[in-house]
BATOR-399481 format. One record per residue (C-alpha): residue in one letter; x, y, z. Coordinates in steps of 0.25 Angstrom, whole numbers, padded with zeros to 4 digits, always signed. Example, Ala and Ser with C-alpha at 12.3 -4.5 7.8 and 13.67 -1.06 7.14 Angstrom:
<nodes>
a+0049-0018+0031/s+0055-0004+0029/
</nodes>
This chain:
<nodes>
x-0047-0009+0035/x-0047-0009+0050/x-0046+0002+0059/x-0049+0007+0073/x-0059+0021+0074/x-0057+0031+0082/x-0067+0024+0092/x-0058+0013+0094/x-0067+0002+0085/x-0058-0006+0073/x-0064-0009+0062/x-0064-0015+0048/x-0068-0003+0037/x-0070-0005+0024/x-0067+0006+0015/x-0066+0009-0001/x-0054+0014-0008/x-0055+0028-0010/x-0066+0032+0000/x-0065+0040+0011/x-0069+0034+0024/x-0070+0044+0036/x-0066+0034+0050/x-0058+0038+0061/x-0047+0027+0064/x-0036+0026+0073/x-0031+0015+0067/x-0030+0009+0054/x-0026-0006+0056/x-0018-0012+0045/x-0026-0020+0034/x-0019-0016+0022/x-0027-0005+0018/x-0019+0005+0011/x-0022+0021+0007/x-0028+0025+0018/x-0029+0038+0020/x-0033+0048+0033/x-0038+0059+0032/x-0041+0070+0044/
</nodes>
């Protein structure tokens, strides 16, 4: 999927189903991605 971090750099992640991923975004772009959760 492709976000924007906090820093202000987009990038494409690649993340598996299921596994927590600690990244601070400010925006999550849309890709089709689907069940993303936030946690804070």
């Amino acid at each position: 999927m492709r976000v924007t971090t906090v820093g202000g750099s987009t990038e494409a992640i690649h993340i598996a189903a299921g596994v927590p991923f600690p990244i601070r975004v400010t925006r999550v772009w849309a890709t089709g991605a689907t069940g993303i959760v936030a946690l804070w």
